[in-house]
N, C-alpha and C positions, 0 to 999 in steps of 0.2 A: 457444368454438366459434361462426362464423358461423352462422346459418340464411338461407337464402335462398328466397323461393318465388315462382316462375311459375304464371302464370295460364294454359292454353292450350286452349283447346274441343276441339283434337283428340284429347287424349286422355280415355279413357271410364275409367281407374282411376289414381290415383296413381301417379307414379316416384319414386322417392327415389336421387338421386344423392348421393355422399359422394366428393369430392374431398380428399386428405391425402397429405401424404409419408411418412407410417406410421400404420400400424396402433397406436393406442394405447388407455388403458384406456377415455377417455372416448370415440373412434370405436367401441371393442367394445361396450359400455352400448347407445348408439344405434341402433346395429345389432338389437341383443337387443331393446331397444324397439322399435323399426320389428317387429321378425317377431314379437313379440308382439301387436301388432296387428293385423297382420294374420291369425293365428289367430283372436281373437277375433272377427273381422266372419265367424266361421262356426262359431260357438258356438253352434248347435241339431243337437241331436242327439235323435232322436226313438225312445221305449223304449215297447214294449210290453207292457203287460200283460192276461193273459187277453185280449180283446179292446178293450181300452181304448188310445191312442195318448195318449203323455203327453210331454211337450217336458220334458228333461234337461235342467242345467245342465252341465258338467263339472268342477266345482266340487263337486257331488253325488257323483260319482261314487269311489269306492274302488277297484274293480279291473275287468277289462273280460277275461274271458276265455270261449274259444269249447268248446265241449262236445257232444257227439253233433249235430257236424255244425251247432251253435245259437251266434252271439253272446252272452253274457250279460251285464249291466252292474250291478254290486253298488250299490247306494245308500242312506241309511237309511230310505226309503222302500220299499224293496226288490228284487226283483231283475227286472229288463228283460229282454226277447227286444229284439236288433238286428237292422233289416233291410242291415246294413252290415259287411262283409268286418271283419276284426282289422287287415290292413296299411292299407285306407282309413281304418279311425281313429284310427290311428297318427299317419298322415298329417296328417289334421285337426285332431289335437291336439298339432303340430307346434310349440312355440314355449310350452307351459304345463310342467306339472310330469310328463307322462305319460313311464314308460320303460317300452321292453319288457325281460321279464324271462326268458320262454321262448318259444317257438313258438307259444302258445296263450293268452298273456298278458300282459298290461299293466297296471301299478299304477299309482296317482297318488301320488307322494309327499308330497303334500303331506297325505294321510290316512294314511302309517304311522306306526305308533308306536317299532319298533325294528327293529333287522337283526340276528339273530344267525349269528356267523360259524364258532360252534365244529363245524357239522358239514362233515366232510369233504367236499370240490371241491364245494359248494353253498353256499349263506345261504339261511337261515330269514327269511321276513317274515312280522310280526305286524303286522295292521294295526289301525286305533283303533276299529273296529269290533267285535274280536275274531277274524277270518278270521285264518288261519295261510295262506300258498302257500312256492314254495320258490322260486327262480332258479337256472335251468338252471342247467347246466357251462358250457354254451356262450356264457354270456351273464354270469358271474360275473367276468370281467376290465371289462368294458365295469361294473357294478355298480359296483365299486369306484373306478372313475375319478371316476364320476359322485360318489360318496359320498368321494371322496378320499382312500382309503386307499391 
């Protein structure tokens, strides 16, 4: 693969152009790397605790689910109040290991430990923490994709 880069003052953030006659494995990679970086240039995510404001990693982070009306972010440090909606950090954690799982939920897979499938139109996640959640019905096709079955 070429790389080629211009230098231009006019623009004030990166463009990554990809020029190819097909979509192949080594353009898909690239890709995937380019939107992983650019996730990470907004890898501060700020949790509260009691009245303490404390800077997340999301690397820390286990699951991120919302509760009477509260963000919550599990970590082993322990559990955060978000000032930040479920679909914004969804958003923002767009390009890492984060899926949604329900309505009200997001895991990072990169902290579970297993998926069990034997209960009916759901999976069981057990995460390496020890937390159990489930994944909706409605999100259990999109699961399996992602997990490849």
């Amino acid at each position: 693969m070429k790389v080629e880069i211009k230098l231009d003052s006019e623009f004030t953030e990166p463009l990554a152009v990809i020029t190819t006659a097909e979509i192949t494995d080594e353009v898909s990679e690239a890709v995937k790397k380019l939107k992983e970086t650019k996730a990470s240039g907004s890898e501060i995510i700020t949790g509260f605790n009691d009245e303490r404001a404390e800077i997340i990693s999301p690397d820390e982070i286990y699951r991120i689910y919302s509760e009477n009306q509260k963000v919550l972010a599990v970590t082993d440090k322990g559990v955060y109040k978000l000032r930040m909606r479920l679909y914004q950090l969804e958003e923002k954690l767009t390009g890492r290991k984060f899926v949604r799982i329900s309505n009200s939920e997001i895991i990072n897979l990169d902290k579970t430990s297993n998926f069990d499938l034997s209960f009916a139109g759901t999976i069981q996640v057990k995460m390496k923490n020890g937390d159990t959640t489930f994944v909706s019905r409605r999100y259990v096709s999109e699961i399996k994709k992602i997990l490849g079955i």
